[in-house]
Biotite code that builds the C-alpha atoms (Angstrom):
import biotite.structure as struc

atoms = struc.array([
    struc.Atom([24.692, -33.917, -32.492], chain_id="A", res_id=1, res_name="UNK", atom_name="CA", element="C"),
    struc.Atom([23.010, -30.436, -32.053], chain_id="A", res_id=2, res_name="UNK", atom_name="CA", element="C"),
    struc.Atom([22.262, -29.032, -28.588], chain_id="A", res_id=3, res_name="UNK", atom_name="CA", element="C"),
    struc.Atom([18.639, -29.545, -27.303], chain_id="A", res_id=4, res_name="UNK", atom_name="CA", element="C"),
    struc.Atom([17.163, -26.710, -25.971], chain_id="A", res_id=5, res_name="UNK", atom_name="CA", element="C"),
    struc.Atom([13.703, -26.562, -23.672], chain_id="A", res_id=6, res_name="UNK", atom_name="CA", element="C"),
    struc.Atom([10.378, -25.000, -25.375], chain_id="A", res_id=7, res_name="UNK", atom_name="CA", element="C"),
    struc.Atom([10.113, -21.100, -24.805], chain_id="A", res_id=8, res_name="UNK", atom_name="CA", element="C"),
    struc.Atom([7.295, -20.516, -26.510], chain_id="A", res_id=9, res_name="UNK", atom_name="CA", element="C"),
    struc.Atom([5.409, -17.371, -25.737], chain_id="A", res_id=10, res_name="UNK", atom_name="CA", element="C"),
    struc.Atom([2.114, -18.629, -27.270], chain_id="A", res_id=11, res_name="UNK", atom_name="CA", element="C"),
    struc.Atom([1.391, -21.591, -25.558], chain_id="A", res_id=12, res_name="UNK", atom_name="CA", element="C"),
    struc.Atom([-1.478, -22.125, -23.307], chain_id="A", res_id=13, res_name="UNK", atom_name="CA", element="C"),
    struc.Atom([-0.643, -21.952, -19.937], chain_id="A", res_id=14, res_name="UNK", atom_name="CA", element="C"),
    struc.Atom([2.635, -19.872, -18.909], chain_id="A", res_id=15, res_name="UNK", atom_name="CA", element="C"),
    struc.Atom([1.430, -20.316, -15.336], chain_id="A", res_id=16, res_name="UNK", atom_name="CA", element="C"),
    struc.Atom([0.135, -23.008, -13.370], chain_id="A", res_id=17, res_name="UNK", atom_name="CA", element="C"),
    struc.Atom([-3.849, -22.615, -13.897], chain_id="A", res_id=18, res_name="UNK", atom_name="CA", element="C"),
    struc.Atom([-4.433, -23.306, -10.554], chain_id="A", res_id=19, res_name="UNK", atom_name="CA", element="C"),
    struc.Atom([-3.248, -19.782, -8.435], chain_id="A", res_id=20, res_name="UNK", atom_name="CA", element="C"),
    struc.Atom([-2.249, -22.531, -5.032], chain_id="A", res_id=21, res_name="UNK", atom_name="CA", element="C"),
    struc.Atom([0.567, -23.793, -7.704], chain_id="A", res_id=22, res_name="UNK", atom_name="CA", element="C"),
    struc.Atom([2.244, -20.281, -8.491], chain_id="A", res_id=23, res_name="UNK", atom_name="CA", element="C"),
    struc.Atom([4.723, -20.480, -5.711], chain_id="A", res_id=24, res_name="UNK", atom_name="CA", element="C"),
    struc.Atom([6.769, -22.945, -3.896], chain_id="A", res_id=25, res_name="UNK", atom_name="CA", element="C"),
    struc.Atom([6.125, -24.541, -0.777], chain_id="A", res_id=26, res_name="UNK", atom_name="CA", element="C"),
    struc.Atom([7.661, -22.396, 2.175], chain_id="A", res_id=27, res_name="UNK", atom_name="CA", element="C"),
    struc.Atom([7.449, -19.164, 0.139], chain_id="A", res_id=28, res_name="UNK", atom_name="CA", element="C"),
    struc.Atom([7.253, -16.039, 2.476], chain_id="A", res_id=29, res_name="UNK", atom_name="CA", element="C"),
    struc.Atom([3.724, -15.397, 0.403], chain_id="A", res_id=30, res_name="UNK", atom_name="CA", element="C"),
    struc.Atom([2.239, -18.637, 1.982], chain_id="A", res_id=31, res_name="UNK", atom_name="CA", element="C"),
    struc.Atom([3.427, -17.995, 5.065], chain_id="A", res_id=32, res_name="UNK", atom_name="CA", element="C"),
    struc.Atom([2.119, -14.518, 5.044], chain_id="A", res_id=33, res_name="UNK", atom_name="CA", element="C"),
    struc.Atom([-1.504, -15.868, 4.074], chain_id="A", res_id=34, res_name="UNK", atom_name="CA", element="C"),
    struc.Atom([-1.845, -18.191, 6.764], chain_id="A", res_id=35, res_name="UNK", atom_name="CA", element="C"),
    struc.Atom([-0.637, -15.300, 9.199], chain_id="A", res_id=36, res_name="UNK", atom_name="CA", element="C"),
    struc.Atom([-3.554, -13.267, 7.689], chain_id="A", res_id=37, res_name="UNK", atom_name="CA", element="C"),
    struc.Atom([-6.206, -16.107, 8.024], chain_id="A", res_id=38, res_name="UNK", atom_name="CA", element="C"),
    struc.Atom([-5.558, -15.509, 11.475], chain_id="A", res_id=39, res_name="UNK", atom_name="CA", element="C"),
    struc.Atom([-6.851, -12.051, 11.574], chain_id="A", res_id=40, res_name="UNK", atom_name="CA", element="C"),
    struc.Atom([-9.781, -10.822, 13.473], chain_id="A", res_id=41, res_name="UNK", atom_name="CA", element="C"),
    struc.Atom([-10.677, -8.324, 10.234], chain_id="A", res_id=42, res_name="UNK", atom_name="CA", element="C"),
    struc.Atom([-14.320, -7.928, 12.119], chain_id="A", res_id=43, res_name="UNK", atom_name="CA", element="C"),
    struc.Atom([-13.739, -4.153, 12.678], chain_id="A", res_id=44, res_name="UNK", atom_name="CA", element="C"),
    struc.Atom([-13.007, -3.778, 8.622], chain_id="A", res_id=45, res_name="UNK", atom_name="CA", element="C"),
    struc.Atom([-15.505, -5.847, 7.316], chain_id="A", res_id=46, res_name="UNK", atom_name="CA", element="C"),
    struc.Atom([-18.101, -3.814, 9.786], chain_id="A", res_id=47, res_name="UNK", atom_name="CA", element="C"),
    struc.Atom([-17.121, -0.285, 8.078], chain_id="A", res_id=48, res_name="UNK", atom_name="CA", element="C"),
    struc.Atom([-19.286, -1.809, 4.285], chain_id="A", res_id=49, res_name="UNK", atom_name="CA", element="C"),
    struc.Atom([-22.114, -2.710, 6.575], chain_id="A", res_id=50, res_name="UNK", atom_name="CA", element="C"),
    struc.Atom([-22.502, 1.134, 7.401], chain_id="A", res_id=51, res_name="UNK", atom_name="CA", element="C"),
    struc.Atom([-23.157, 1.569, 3.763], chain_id="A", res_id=52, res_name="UNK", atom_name="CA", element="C"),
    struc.Atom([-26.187, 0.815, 1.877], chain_id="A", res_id=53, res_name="UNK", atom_name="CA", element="C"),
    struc.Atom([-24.505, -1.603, -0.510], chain_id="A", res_id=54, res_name="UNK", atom_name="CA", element="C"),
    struc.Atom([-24.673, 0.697, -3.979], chain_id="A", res_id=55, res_name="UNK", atom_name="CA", element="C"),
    struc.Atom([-21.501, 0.845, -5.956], chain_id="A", res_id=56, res_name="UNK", atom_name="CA", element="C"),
    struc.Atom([-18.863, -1.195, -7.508], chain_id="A", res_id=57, res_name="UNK", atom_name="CA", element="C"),
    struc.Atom([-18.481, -3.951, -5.609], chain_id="A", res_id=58, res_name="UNK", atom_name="CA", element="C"),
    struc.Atom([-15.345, -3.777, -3.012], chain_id="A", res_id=59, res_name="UNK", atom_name="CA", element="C"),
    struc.Atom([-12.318, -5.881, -3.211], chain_id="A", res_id=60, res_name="UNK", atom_name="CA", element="C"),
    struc.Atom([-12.327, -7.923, -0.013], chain_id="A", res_id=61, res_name="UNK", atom_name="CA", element="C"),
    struc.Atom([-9.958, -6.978, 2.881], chain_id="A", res_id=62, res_name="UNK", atom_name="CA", element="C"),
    struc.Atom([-8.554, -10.104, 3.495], chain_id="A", res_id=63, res_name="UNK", atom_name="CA", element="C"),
    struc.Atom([-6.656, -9.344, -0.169], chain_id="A", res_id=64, res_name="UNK", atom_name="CA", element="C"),
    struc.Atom([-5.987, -6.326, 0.875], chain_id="A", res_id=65, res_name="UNK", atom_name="CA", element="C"),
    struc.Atom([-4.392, -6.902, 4.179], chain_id="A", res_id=66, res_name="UNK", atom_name="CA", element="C"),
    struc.Atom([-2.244, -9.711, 2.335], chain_id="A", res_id=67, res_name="UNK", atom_name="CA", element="C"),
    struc.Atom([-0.974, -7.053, -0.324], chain_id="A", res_id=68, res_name="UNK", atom_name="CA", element="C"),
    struc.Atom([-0.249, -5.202, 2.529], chain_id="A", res_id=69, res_name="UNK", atom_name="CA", element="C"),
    struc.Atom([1.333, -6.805, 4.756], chain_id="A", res_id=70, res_name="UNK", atom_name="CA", element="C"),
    struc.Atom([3.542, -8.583, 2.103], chain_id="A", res_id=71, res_name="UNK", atom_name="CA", element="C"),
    struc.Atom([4.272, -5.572, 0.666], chain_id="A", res_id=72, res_name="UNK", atom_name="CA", element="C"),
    struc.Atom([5.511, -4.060, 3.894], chain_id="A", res_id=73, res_name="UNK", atom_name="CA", element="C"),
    struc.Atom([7.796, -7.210, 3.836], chain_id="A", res_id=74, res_name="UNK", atom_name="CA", element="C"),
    struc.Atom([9.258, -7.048, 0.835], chain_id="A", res_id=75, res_name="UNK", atom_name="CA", element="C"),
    struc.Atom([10.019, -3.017, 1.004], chain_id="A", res_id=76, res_name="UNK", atom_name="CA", element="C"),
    struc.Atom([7.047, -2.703, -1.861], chain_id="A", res_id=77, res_name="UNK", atom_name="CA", element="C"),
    struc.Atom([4.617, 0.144, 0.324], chain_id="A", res_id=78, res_name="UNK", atom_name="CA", element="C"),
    struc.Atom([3.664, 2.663, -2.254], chain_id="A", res_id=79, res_name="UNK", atom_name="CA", element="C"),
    struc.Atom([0.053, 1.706, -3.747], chain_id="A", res_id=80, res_name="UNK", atom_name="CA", element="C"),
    struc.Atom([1.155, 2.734, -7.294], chain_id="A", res_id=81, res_name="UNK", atom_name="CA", element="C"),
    struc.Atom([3.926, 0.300, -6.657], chain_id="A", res_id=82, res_name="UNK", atom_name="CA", element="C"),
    struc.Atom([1.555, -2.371, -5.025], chain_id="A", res_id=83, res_name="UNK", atom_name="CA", element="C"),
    struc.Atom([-0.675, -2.120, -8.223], chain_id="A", res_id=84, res_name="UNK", atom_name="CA", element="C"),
    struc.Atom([1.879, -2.321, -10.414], chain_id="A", res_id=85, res_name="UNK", atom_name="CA", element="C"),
    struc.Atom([3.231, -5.406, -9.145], chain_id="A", res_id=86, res_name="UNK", atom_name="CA", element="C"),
    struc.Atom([-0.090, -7.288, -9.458], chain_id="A", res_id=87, res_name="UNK", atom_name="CA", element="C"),
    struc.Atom([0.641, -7.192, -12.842], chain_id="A", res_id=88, res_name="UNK", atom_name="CA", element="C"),
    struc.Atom([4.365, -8.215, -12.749], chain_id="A", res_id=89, res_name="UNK", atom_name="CA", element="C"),
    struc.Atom([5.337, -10.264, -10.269], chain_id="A", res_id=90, res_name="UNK", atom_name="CA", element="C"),
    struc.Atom([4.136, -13.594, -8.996], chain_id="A", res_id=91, res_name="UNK", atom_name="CA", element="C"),
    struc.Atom([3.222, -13.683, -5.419], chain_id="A", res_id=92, res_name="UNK", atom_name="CA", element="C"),
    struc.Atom([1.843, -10.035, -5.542], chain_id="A", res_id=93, res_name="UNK", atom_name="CA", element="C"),
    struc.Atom([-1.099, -11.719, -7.883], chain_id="A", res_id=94, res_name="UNK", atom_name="CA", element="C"),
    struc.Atom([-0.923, -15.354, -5.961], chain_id="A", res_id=95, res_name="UNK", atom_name="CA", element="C"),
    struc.Atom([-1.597, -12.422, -2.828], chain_id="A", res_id=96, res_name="UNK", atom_name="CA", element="C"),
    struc.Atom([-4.423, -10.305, -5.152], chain_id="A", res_id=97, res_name="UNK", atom_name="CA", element="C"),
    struc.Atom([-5.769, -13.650, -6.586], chain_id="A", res_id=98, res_name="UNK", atom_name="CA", element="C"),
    struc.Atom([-5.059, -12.328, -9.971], chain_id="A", res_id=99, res_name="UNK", atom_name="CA", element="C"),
    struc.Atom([-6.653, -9.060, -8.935], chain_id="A", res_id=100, res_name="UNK", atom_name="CA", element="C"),
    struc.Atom([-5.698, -5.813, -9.930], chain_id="A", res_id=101, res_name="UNK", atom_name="CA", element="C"),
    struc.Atom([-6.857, -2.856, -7.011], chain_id="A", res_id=102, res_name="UNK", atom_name="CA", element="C"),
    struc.Atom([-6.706, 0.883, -8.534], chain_id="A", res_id=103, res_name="UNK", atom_name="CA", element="C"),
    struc.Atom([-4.389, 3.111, -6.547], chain_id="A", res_id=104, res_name="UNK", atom_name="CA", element="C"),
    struc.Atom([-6.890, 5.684, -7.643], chain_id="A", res_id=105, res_name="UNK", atom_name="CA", element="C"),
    struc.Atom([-9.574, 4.045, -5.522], chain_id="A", res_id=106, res_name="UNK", atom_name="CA", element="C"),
    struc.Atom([-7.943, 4.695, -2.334], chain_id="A", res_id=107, res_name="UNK", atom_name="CA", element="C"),
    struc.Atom([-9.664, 8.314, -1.335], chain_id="A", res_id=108, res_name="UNK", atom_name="CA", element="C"),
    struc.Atom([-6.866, 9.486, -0.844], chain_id="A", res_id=109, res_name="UNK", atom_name="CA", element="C"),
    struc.Atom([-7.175, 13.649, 0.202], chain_id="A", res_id=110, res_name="UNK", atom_name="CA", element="C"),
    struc.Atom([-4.336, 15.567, -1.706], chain_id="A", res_id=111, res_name="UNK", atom_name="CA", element="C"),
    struc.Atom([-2.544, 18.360, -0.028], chain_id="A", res_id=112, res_name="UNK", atom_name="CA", element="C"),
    struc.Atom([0.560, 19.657, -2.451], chain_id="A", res_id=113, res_name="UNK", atom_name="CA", element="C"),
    struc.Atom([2.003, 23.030, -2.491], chain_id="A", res_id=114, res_name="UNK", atom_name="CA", element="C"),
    struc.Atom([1.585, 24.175, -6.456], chain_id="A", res_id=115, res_name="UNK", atom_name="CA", element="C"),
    struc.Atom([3.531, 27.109, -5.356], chain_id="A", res_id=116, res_name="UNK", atom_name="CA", element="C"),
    struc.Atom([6.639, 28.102, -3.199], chain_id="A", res_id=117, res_name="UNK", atom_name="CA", element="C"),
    struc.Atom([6.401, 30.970, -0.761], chain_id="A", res_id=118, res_name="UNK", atom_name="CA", element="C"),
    struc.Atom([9.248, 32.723, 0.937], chain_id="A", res_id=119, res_name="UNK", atom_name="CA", element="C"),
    struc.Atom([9.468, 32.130, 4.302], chain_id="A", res_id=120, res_name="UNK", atom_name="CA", element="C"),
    struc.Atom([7.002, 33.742, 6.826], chain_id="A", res_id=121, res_name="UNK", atom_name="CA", element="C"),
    struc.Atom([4.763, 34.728, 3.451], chain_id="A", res_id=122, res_name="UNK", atom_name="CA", element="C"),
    struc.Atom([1.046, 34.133, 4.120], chain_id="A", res_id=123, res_name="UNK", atom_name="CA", element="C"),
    struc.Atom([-2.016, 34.700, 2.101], chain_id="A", res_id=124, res_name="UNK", atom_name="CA", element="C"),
    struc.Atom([-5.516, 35.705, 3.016], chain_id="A", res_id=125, res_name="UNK", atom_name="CA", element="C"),
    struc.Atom([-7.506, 32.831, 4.501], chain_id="A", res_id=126, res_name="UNK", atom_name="CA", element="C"),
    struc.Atom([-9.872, 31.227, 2.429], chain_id="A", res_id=127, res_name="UNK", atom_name="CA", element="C"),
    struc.Atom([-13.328, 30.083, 3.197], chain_id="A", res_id=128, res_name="UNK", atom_name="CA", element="C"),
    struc.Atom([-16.383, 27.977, 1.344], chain_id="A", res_id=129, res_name="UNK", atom_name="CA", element="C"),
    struc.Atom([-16.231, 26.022, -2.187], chain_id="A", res_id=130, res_name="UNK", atom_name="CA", element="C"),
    struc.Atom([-13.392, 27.133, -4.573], chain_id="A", res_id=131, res_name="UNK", atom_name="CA", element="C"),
    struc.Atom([-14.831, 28.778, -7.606], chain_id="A", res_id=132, res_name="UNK", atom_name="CA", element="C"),
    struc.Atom([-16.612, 27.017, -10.467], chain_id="A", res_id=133, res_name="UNK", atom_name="CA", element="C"),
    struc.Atom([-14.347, 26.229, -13.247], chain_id="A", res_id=134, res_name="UNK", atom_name="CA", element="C"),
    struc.Atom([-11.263, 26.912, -11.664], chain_id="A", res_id=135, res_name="UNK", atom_name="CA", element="C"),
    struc.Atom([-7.729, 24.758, -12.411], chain_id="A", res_id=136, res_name="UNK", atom_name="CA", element="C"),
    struc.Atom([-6.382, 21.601, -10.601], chain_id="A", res_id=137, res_name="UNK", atom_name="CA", element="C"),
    struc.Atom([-4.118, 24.168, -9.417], chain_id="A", res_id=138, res_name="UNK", atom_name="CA", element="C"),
    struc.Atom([-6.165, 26.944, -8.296], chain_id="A", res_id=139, res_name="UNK", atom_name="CA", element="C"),
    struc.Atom([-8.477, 24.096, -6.653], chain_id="A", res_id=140, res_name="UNK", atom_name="CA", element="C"),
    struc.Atom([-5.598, 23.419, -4.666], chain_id="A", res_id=141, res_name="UNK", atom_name="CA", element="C"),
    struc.Atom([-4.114, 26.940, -3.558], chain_id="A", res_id=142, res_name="UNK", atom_name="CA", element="C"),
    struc.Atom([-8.130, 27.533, -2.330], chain_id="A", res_id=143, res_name="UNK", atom_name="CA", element="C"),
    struc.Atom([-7.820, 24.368, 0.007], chain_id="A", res_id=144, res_name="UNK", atom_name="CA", element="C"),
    struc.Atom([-4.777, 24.765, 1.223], chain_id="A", res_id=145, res_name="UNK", atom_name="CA", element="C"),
    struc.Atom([-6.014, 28.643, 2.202], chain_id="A", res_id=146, res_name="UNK", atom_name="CA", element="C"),
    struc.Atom([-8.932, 27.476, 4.724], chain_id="A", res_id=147, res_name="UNK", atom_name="CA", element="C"),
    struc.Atom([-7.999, 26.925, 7.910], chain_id="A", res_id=148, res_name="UNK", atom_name="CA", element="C"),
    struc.Atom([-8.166, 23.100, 7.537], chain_id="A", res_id=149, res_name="UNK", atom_name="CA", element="C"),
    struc.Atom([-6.486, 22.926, 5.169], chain_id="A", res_id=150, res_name="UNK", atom_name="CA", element="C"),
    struc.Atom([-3.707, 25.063, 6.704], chain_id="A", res_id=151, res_name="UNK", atom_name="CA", element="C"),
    struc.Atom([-3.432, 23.443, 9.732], chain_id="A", res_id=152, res_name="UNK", atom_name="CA", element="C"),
    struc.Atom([-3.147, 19.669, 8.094], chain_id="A", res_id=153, res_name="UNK", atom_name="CA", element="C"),
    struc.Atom([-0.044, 21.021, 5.722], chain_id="A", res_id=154, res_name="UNK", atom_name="CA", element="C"),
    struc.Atom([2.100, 22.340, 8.860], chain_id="A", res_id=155, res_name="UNK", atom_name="CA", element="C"),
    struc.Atom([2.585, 19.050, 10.309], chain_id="A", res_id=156, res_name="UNK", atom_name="CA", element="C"),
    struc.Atom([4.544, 18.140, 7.418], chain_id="A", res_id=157, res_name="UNK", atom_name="CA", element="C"),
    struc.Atom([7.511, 18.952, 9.164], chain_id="A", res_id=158, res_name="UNK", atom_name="CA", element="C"),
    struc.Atom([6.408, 16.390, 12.339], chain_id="A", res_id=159, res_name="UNK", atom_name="CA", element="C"),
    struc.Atom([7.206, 13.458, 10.207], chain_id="A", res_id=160, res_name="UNK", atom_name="CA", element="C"),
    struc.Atom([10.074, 11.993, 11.501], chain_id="A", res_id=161, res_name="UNK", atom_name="CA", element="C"),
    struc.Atom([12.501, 9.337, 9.619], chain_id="A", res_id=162, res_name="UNK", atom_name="CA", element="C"),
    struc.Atom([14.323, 6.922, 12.531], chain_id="A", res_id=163, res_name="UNK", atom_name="CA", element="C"),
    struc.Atom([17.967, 5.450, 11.136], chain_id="A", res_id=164, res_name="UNK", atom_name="CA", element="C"),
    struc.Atom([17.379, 2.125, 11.521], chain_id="A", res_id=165, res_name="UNK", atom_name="CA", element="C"),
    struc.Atom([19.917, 0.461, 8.822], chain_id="A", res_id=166, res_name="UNK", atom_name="CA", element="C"),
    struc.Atom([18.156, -3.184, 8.648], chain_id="A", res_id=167, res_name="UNK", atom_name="CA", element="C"),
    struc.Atom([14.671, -1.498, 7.632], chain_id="A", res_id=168, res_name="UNK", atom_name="CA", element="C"),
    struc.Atom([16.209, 1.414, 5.433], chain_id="A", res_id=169, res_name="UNK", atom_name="CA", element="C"),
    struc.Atom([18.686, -0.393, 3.622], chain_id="A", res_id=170, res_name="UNK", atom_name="CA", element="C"),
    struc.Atom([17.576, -3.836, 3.763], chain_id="A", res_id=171, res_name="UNK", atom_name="CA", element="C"),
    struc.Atom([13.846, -3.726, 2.997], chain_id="A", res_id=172, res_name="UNK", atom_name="CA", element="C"),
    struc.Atom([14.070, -0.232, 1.440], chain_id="A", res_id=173, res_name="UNK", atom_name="CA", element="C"),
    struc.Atom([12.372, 2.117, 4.034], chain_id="A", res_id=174, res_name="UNK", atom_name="CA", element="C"),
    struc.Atom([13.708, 4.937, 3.585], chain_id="A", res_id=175, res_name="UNK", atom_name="CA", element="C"),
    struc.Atom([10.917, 7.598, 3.900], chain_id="A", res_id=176, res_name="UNK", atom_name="CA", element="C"),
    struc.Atom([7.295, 7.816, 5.416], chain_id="A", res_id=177, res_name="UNK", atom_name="CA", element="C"),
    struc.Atom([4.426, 7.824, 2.218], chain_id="A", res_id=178, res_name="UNK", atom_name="CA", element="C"),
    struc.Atom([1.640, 8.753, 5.048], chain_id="A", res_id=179, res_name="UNK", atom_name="CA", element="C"),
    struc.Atom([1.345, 12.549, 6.873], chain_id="A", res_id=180, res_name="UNK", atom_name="CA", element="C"),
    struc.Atom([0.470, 13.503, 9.864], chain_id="A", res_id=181, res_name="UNK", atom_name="CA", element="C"),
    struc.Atom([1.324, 11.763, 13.252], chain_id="A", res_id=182, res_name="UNK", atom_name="CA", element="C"),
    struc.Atom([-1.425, 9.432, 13.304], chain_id="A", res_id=183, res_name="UNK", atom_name="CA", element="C"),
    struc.Atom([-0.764, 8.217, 9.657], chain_id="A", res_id=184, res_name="UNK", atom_name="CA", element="C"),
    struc.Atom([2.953, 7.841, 10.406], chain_id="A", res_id=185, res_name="UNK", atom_name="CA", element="C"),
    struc.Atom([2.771, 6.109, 13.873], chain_id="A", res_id=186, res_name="UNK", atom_name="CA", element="C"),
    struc.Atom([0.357, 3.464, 11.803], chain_id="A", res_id=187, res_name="UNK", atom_name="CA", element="C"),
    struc.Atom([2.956, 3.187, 9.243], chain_id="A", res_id=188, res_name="UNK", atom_name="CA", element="C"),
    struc.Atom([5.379, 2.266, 11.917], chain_id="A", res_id=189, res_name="UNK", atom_name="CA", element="C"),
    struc.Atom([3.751, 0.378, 13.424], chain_id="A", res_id=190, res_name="UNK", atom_name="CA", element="C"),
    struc.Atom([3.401, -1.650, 9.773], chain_id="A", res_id=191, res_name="UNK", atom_name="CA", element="C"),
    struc.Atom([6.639, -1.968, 9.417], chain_id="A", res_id=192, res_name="UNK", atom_name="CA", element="C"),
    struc.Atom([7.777, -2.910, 12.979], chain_id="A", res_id=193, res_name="UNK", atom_name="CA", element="C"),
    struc.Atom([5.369, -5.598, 12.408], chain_id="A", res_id=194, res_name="UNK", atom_name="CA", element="C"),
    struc.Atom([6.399, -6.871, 9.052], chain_id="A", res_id=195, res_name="UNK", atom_name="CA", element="C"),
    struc.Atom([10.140, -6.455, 10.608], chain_id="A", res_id=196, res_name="UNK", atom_name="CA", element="C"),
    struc.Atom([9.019, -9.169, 13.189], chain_id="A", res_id=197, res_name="UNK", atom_name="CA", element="C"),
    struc.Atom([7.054, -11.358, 10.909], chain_id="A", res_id=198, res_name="UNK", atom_name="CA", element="C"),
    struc.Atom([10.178, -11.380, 8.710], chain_id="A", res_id=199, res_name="UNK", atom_name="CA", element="C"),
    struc.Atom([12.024, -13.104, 11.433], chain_id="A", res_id=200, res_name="UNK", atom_name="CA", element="C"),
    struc.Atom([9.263, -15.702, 12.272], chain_id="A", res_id=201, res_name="UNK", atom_name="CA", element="C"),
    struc.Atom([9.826, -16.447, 9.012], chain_id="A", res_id=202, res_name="UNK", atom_name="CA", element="C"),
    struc.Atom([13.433, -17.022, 8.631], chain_id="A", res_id=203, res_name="UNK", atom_name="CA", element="C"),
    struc.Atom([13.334, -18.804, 11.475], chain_id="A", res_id=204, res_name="UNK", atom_name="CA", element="C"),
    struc.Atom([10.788, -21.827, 10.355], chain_id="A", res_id=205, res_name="UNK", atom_name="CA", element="C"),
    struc.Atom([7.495, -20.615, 12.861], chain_id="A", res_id=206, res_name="UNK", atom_name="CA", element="C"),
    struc.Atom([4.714, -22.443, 11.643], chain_id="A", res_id=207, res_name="UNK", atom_name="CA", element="C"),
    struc.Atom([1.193, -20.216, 12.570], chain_id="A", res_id=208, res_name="UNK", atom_name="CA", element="C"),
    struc.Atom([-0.031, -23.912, 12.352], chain_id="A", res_id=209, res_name="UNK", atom_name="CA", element="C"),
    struc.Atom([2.026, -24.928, 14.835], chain_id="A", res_id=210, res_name="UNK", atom_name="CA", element="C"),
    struc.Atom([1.481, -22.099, 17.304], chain_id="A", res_id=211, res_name="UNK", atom_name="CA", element="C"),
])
């Protein structure tokens, strides 16, 4: 008698649940994050889009984006190209993004990269106004990072600190800052403290319900 094997069939209707609640297990750290979120007081971000005058695409809503980050921050997944990409690929990320997709390139992010290497103690001439019209990426670039703002943002590159804490940079993957300057990195830590601590209400059964 010839071995029966289970339907794999790539065409069929539904791969996935069709209802997003059905995607993951029951005590999966996703769900657990999502009621944590719930929680939130998110008044202070939602009051930022009424400062606006409502033109535009319309914005994804921060509750999903406090859930992608947060559980991103759990599971050592912080990068934004990373946290897009994984709203394609892997489960909870799009339970989190209800089958959302949020463009890195959406962030407003302001650039500040070296296209060049100076010796040390090498300066150039400060620059001041607009760059020229029709200049490169990389002439764009050298011009900003000429003014004085743009000067005095790129030194504190060397104030970002990396603490050896083994758990968080081997376990969960932290091995770097992705933000600059102190404020940006003391709100980083503070994301992954955070997510350190939610971890371990986690493994050890806290209900949010309960509390």
């Amino acid at each position: 008698m010839s071995k029966q094997f289970r339907s794999c069939n790539l065409n069929q209707a539904y791969l996935l649940p069709p209802s997003l609640d059905d995607w993951l297990p029951e005590g999966h750290l996703a769900r657990f994050v999502a009621e944590v979120v719930e929680g939130l007081d998110l008044s202070e971000i939602y009051a930022t889009y009424e400062e606006g005058d409502g033109r535009g695409l319309a914005a994804y809503d921060p509750r999903m984006m406090v859930r992608l980050l947060i559980y991103g921050y759990c599971r050592g997944v912080a990068s934004s190209r990373r946290i897009e990409r994984a709203t394609h690929e892997d489960v909870a990320f799009r339970y989190w993004a209800a089958d959302q997709h949020p463009d890195r390139k959406l962030e407003g992010i302001d650039l500040l990269v070296a296209p060049d290497r100076l010796k040390h103690g090498e300066a150039k001439p400060c620059a001041t106004g607009p760059p020229p019209p029709d200049t490169s990426v990389a002439e764009r670039m050298r011009h900003k990072l000429r003014t004085v703002e743009g000067r005095a943002v790129y030194q504190m590159r060397k104030a970002v600190v990396e603490p050896v804490f083994g758990q968080i940079k081997e376990r969960r993957g932290f091995r770097r800052f992705l933000l600059r300057g102190l404020d940006q990195v003391e709100a980083e830590w503070k994301m992954i403290c955070a997510t350190h601590n939610l971890l371990k209400l986690f493994r050890s059964g806290w209900n949010p319900q309960r509390a």
